[in-house]
Backbone as a ProteinNet text record, in pm:
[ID]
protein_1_A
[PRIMARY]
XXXXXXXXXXXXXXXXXXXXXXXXXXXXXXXXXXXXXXXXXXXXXXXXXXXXXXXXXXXXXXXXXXXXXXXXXXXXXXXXXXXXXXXXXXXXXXXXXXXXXXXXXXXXXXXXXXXXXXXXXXXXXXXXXXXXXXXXXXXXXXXXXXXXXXXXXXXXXXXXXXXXXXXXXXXXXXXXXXXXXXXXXXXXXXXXXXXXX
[TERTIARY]
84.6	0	88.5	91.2	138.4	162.5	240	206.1	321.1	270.5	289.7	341.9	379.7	429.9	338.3	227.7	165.5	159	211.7	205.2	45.1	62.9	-77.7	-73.5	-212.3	-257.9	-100.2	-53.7	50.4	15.1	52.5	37.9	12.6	156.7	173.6	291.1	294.3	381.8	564.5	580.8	743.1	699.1	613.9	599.2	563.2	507.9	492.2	602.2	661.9	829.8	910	944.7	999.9	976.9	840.6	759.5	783.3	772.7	772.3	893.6	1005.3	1158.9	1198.8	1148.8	1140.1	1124	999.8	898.8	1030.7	1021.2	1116.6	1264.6	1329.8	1454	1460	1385.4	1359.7	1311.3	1150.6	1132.7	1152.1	1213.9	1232.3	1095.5	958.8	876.2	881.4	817.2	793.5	664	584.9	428.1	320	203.2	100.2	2.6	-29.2	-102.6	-180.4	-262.2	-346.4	-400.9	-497.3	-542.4	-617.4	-592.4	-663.3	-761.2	-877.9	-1027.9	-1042	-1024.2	-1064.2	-907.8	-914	-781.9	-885.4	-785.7	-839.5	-683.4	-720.5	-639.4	-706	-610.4	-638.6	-559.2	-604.7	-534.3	-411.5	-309.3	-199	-252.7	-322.1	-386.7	-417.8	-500.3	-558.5	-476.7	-350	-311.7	-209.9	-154.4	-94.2	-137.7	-290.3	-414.1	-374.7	-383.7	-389.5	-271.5	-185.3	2.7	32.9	-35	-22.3	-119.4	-250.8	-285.5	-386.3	-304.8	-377.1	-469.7	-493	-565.5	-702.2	-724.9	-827.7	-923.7	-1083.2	-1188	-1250.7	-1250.4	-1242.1	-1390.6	-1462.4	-1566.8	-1551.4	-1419.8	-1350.4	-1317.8	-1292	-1254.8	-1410.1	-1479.8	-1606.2	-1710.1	-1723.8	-1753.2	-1707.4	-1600.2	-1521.3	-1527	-1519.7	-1571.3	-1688.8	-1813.2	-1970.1	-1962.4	-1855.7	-1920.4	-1887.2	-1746.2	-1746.2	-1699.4	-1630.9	-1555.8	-1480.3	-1505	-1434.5	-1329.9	-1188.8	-1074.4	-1101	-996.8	-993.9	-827.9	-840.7	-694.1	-593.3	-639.3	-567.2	-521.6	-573.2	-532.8	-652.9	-578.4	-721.1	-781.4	-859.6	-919.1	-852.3	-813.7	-727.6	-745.3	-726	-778.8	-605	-558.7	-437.5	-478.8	-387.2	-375.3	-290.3	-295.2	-209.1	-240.1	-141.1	-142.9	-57.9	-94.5	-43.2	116.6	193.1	340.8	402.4	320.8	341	423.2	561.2	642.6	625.5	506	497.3	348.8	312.7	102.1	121.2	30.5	-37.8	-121.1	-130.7	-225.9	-241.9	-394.9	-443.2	-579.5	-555.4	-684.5	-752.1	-861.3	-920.8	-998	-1003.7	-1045	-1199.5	-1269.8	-1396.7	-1408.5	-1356.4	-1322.9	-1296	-1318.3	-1328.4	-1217.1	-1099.4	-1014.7	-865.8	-717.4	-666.4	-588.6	-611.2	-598.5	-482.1	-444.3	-352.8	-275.4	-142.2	-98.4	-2.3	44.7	116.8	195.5	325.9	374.4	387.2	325.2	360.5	490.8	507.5	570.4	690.2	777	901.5	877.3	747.5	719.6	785.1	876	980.9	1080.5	1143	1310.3	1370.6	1478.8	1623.6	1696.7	1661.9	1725.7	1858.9	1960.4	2083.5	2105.6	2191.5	2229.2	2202.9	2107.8	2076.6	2191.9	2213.3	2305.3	2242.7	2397.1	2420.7	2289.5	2257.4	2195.6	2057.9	2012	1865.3	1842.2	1959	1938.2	1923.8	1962.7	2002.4	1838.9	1809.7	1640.7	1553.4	1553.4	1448.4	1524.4	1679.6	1722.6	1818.7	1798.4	1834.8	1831.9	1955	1913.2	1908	1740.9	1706.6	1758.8	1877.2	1986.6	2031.1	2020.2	2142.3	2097.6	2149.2	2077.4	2062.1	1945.3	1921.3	1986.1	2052.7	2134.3	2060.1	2141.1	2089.3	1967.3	1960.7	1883.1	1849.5	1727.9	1735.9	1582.5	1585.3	1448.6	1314.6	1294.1	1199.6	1205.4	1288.2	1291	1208.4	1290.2	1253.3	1078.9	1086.3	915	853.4	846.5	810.6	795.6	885	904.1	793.1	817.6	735.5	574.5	535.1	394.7	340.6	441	396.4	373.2	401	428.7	323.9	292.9	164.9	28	63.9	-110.9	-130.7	-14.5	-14.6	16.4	121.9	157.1	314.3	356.9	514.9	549.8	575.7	627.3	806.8	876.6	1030.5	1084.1	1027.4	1164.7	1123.7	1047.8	1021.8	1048.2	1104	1163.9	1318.2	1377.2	1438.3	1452.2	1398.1	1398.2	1436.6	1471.2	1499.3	1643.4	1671.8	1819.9	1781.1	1716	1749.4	1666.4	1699.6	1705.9	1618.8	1514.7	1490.2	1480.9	1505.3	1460.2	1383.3	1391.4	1270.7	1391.9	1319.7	1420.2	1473.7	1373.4	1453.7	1564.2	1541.5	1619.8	1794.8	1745	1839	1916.4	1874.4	1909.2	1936.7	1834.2	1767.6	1718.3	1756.9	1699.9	1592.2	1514.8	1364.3	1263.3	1145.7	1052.6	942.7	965.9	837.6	890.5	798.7	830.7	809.8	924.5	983.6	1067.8	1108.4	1172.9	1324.9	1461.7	1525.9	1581.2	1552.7	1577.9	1765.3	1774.3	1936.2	1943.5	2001.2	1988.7	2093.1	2109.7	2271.1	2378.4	2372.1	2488	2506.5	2484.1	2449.9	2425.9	2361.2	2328.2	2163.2	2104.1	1988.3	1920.5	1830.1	1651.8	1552.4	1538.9	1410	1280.5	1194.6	1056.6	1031.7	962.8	859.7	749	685.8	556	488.5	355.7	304.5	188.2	101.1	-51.7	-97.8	-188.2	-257.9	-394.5	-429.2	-618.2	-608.6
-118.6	0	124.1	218.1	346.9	431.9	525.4	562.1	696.5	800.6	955.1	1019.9	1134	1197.9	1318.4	1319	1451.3	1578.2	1685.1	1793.5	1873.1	1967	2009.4	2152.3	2132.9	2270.2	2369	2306	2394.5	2523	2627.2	2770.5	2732.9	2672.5	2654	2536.6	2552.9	2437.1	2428.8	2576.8	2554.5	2528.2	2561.1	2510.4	2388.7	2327.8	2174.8	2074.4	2145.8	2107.5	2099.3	2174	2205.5	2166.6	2126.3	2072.1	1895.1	1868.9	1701	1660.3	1723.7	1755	1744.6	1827	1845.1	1724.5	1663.2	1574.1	1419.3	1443.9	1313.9	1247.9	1442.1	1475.2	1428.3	1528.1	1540.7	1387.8	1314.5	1254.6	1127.5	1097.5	938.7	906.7	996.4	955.6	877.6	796.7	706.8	692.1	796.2	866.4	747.9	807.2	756.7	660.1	585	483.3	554.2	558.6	627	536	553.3	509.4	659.8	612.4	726.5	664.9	729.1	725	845.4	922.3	1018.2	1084.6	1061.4	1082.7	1296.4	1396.2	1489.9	1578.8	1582.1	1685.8	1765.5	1884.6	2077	2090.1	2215	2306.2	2365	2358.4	2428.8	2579.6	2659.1	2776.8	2742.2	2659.6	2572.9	2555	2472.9	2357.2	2519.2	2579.6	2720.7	2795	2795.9	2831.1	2770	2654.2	2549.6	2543.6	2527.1	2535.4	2673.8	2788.2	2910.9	2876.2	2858.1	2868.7	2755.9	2672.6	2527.7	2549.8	2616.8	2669.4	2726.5	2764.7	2832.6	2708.9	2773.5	2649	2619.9	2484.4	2478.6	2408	2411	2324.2	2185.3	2123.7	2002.2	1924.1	1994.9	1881	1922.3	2025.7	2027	1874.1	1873.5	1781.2	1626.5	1615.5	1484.1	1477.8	1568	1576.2	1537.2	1569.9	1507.7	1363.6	1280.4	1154.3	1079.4	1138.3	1095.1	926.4	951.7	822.6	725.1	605.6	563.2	543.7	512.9	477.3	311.8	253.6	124.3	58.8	-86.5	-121.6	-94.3	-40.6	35.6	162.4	199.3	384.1	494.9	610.7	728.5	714	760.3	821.9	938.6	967.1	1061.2	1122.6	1214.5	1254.4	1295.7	1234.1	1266.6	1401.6	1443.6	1583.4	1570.4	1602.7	1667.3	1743.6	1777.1	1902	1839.4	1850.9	1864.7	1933.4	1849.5	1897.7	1926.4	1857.3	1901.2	1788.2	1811.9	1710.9	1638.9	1674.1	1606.6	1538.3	1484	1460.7	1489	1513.1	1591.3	1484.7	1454	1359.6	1437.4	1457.9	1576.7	1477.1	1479	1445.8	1554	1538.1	1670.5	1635.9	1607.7	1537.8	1575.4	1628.4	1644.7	1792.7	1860.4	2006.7	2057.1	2162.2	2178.6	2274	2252.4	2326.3	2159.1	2146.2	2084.5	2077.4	2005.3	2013.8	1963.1	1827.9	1731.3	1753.6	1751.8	1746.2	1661.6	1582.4	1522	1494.1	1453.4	1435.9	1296.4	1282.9	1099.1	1058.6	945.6	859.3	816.3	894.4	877.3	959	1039.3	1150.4	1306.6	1273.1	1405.8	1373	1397.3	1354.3	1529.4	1395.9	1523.2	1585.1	1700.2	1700.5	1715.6	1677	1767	1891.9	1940.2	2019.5	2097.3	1990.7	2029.5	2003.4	2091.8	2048.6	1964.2	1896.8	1767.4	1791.5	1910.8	1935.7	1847.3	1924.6	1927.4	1778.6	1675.8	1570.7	1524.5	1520.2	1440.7	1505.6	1558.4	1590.9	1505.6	1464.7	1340.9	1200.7	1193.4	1098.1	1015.7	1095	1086.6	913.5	829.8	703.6	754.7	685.3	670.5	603.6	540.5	469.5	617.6	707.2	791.2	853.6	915.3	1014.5	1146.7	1230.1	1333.8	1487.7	1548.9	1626.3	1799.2	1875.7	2042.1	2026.7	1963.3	2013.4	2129.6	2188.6	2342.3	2361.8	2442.9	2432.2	2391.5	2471.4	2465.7	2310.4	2220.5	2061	1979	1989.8	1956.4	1988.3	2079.3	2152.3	2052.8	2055.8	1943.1	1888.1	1800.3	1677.4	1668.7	1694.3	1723.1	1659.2	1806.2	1843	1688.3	1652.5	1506.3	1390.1	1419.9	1288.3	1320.6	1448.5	1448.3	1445.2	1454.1	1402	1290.4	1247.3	1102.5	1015.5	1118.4	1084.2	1075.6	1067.3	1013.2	923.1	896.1	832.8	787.1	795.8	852.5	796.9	646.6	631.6	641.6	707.4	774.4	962	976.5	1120.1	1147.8	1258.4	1308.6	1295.2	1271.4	1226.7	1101	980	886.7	893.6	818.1	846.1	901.3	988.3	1119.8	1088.9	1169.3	1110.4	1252.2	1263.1	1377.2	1336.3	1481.1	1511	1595.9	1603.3	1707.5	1870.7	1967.9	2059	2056.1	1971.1	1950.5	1846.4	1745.1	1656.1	1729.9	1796.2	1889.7	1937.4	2042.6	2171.7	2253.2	2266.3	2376.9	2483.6	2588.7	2712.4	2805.9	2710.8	2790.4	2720.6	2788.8	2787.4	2685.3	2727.1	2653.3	2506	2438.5	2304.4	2282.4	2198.6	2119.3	2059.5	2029.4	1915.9	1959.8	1904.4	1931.2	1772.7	1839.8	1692.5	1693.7	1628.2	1546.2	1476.2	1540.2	1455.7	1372.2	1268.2	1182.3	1242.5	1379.5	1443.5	1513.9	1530.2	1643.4	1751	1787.1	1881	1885.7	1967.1	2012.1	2116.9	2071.5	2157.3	2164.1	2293.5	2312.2	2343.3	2218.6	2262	2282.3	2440.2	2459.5	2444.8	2401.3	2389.1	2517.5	2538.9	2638.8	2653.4	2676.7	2666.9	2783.3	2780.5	2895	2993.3	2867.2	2876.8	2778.2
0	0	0	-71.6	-82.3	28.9	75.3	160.8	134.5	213.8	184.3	340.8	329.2	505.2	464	507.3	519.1	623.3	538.2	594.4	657.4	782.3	797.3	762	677.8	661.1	599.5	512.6	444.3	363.3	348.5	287	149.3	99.9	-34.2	-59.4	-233.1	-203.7	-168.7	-181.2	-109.8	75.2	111	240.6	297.3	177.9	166.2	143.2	74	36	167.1	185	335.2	485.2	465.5	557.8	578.3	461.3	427.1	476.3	423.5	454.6	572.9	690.3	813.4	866.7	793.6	899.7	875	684.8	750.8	816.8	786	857.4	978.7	1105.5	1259.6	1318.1	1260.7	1323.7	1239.3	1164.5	1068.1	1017.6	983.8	977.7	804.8	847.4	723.1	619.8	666.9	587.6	663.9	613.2	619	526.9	548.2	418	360.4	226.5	177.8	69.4	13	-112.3	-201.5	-327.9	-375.3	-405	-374.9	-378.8	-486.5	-565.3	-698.6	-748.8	-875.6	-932.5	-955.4	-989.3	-990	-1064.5	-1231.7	-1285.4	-1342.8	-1289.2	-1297.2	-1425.8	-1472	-1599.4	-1525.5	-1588.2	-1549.8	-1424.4	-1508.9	-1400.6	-1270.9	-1289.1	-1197.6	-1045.6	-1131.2	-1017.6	-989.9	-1056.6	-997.1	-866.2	-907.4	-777.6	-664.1	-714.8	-577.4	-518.3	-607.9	-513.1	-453	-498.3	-430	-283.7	-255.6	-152.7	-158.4	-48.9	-38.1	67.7	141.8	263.6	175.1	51	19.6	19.3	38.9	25.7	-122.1	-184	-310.1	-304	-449.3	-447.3	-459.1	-560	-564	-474.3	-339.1	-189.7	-137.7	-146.3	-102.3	-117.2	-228.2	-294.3	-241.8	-238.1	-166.3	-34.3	44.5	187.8	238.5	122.5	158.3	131.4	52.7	-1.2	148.5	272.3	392.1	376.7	234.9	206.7	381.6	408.1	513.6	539.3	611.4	571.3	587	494.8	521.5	530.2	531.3	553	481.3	362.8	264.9	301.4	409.6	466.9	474.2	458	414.2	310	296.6	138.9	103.2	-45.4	-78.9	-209.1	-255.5	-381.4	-401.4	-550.5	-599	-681.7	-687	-802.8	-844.1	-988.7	-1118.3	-1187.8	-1303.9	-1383.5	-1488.1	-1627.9	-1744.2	-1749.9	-1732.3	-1723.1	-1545.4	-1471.7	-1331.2	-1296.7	-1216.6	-1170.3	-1072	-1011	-883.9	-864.7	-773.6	-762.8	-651.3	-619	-483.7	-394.6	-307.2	-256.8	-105	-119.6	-42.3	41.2	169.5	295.8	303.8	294.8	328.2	444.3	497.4	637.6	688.7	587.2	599.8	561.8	542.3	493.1	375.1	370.2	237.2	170.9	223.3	143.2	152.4	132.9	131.2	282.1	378.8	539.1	528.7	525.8	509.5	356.2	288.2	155.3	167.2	102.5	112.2	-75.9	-76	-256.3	-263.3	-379.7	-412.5	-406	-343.6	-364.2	-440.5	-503.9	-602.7	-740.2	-689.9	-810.9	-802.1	-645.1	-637.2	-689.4	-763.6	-829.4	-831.5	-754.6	-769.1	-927.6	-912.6	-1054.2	-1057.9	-1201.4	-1194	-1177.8	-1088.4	-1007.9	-907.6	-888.6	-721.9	-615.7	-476.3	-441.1	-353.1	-262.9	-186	-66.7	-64.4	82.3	63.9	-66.9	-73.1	-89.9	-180.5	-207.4	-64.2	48.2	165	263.6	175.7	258.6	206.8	108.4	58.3	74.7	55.8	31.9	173.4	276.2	424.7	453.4	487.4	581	690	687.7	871.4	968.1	932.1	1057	1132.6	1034.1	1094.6	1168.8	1302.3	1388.3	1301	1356.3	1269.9	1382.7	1260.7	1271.1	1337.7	1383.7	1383.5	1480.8	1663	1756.8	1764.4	1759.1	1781.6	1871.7	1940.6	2013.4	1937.8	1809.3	1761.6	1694.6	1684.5	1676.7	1753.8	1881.4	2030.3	2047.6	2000.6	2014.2	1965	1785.9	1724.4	1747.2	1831.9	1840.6	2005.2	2099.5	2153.7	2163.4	2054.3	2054.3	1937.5	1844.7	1770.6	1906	1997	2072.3	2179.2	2176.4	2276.1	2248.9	2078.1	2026.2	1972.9	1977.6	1917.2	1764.3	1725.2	1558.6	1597.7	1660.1	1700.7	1849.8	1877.4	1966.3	2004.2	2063.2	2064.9	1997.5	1997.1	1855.5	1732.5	1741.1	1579.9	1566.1	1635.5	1680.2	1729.8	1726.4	1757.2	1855.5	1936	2072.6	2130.8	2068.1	2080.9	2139.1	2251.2	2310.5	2444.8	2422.9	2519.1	2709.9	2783.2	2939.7	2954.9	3037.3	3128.6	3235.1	3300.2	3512	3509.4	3677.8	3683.6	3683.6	3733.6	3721.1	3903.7	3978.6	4148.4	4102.8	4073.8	4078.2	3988	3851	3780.2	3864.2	4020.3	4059	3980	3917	3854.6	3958.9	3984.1	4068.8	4013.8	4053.1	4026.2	4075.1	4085.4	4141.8	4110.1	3947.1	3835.4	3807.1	3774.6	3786.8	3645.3	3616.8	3452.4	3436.1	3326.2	3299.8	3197.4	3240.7	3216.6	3085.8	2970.1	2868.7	2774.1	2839	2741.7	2645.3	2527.8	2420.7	2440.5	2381.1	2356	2299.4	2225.2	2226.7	2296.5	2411.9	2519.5	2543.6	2451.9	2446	2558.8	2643.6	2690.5	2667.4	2685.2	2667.5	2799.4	2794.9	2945.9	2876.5	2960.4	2921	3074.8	3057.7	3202.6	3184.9	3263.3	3312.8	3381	3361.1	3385.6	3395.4	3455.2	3496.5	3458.3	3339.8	3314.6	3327.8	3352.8	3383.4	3483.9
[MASK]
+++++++++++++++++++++++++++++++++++++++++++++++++++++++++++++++++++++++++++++++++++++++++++++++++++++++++++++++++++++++++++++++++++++++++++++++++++++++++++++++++++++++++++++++++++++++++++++++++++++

């Protein structure tokens, strides 16, 4: 069965690009199953529309959202997109909504072209043996907030390796209570805790 790393609610498609990149950089994610349930090609104009602002509400996922298609062992329901000369397909969840929520790119329909450099190749073309590189808070975040709703779990993250305390056990000098996290390169991260309401 096919399967895709879908981005949420992306702007457009360099943010979809970048996004996918991320997801399978940071957390080793390996996509989601899908089936396409309606093949759906746009006029060049068209699919321009749509790669500029995937957030807009279209009548085309409108439409696919009422039929309330089920998922089955095959995955989501998914409507692919193309375009007449377009390098890539689109495979878009719309999760009951009516604009493109979920986007995700087929399957070996991204190709590296010549002369791209080494970087960009090693964003699609990354082994997941390898630990993933460049911790930076906003990673950690990620990584995080995937694991507290339930689409990652640590060893499918950046997070895999890594040890936390509390910030008593740390001696950490402060008041607020959190957690002091160690990656395996040792590098650390403070998450505080904080009561708002």
């Amino acid at each position: 069965m096919p399967k895709t790393i879908f981005a949420r609610k992306p702007v457009n498609l360099n943010q979809l690009k970048s996004d996918v990149a991320d997801l399978k950089r940071l957390f080793n994610s390996q996509g989601d199953a899908y089936y396409v349930a309606e093949e759906l090609q746009l006029s060049n104009q068209e699919w321009e529309r749509l790669t500029e602002d995937f957030l807009a509400d279209r009548p085309c996922f409108h439409q696919f959202s009422e039929k309330n298609l089920p998922a089955t062992e095959e995955g989501t329901p998914c409507i692919r997109v193309t375009a007449p000369g377009s390098e890539i397909a689109l495979i878009i969840d719309t999760q009951g909504y009516d604009y493109a929520r979920y986007v995700g790119i087929e399957e070996n329909s991204f190709q590296i072209e010549d002369g791209d450099d080494e970087d960009d190749a090693d964003e699609w073309e990354e082994d997941d043996d390898e630990p993933a590189e460049g911790l930076t808070e906003e990673a950690v975040e990620q990584a995080l907030w995937g694991m507290l709703i339930g689409e990652w779990d640590v060893d499918n993250s950046l997070l895999m390796g890594c040890s936390a305390r509390t910030y008593s056990d740390a001696g950490v000098l402060t008041y607020n209570k959190g957690l002091v996290i160690t990656m395996p390169d040792g590098s650390e991260f403070q998450l505080t805790i904080v009561q708002s309401r």
